[in-house]
N, C-alpha and C positions, 0 to 999 in steps of 0.2 A: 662327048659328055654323055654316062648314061642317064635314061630320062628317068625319075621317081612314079613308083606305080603308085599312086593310090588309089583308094577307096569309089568308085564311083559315088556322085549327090545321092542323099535318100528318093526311093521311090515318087515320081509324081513332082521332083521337084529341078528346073535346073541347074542350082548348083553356084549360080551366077548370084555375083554381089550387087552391082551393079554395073549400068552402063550409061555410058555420058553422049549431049550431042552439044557439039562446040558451035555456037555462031557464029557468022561473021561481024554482026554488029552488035551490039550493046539492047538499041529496041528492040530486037529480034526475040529477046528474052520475056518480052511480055509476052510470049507465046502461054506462058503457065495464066493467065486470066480465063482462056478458053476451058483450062483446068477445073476452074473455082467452080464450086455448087454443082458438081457432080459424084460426089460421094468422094471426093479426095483431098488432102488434106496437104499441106506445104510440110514439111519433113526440118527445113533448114534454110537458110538465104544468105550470100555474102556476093561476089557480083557472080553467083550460079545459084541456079532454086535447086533444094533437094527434095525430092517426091518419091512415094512409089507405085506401083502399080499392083493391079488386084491380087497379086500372089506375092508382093510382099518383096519383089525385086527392087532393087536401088534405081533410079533416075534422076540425071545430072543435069538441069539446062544447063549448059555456062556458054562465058565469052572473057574473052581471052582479050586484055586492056593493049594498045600497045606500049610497048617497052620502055617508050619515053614517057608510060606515065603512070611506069612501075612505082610505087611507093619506096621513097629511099629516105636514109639519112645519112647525108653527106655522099661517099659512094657504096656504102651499103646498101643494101637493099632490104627493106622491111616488110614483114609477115604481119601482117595486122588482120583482124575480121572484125569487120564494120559492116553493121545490118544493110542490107537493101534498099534501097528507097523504093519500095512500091510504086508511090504515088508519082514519085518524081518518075520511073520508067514507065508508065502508062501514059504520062503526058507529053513522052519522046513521040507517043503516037500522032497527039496532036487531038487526043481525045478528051472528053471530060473525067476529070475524076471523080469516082466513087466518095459518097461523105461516110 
């Protein structure tokens, strides 16, 4: 297969859309708390936070449910995006939650 030439990214910039880092657990995703109030802002949330970083690069927390608790209907399997529960993953910690 020949490979398509393109265009190198403009100048000074990677190129890159984003990149993701996959947990293994669910809590593991409050990892974005350490995020908050330092000049970054949450991007987007379904069970992965979308962020970026200072040049405007994509960042993926996610975690990945298991299978048996894939959302279905009947034996389909359903695409739904239901916000995050913030509060409720901070207290996977076992922490206080923010008012």
């Amino acid at each position: 297969m020949e490979e398509r030439r393109r265009s190198p990214p403009p100048r000074g910039t990677t190129g890159l859309y984003h990149f993701a880092i996959n947990y293994l657990e669910r809590r593991d995703l409050a990892v974005f708390k350490r995020l908050l109030g330092k000049d970054r802002s949450i991007d987007g949330a379904s069970e992965a936070i979308y962020l970026h970083d200072p040049d405007y690069n994509g960042i993926e927390l996610a975690w990945d449910r298991d299978r048996s608790e894939w959302p279905r209907r009947g034996n389909d399997l359903t695409l739904t995006k239901r916000p995050l529960d913030f509060y409720g993953l901070i207290s996977e910690l076992g922490e206080p939650v923010p008012d």
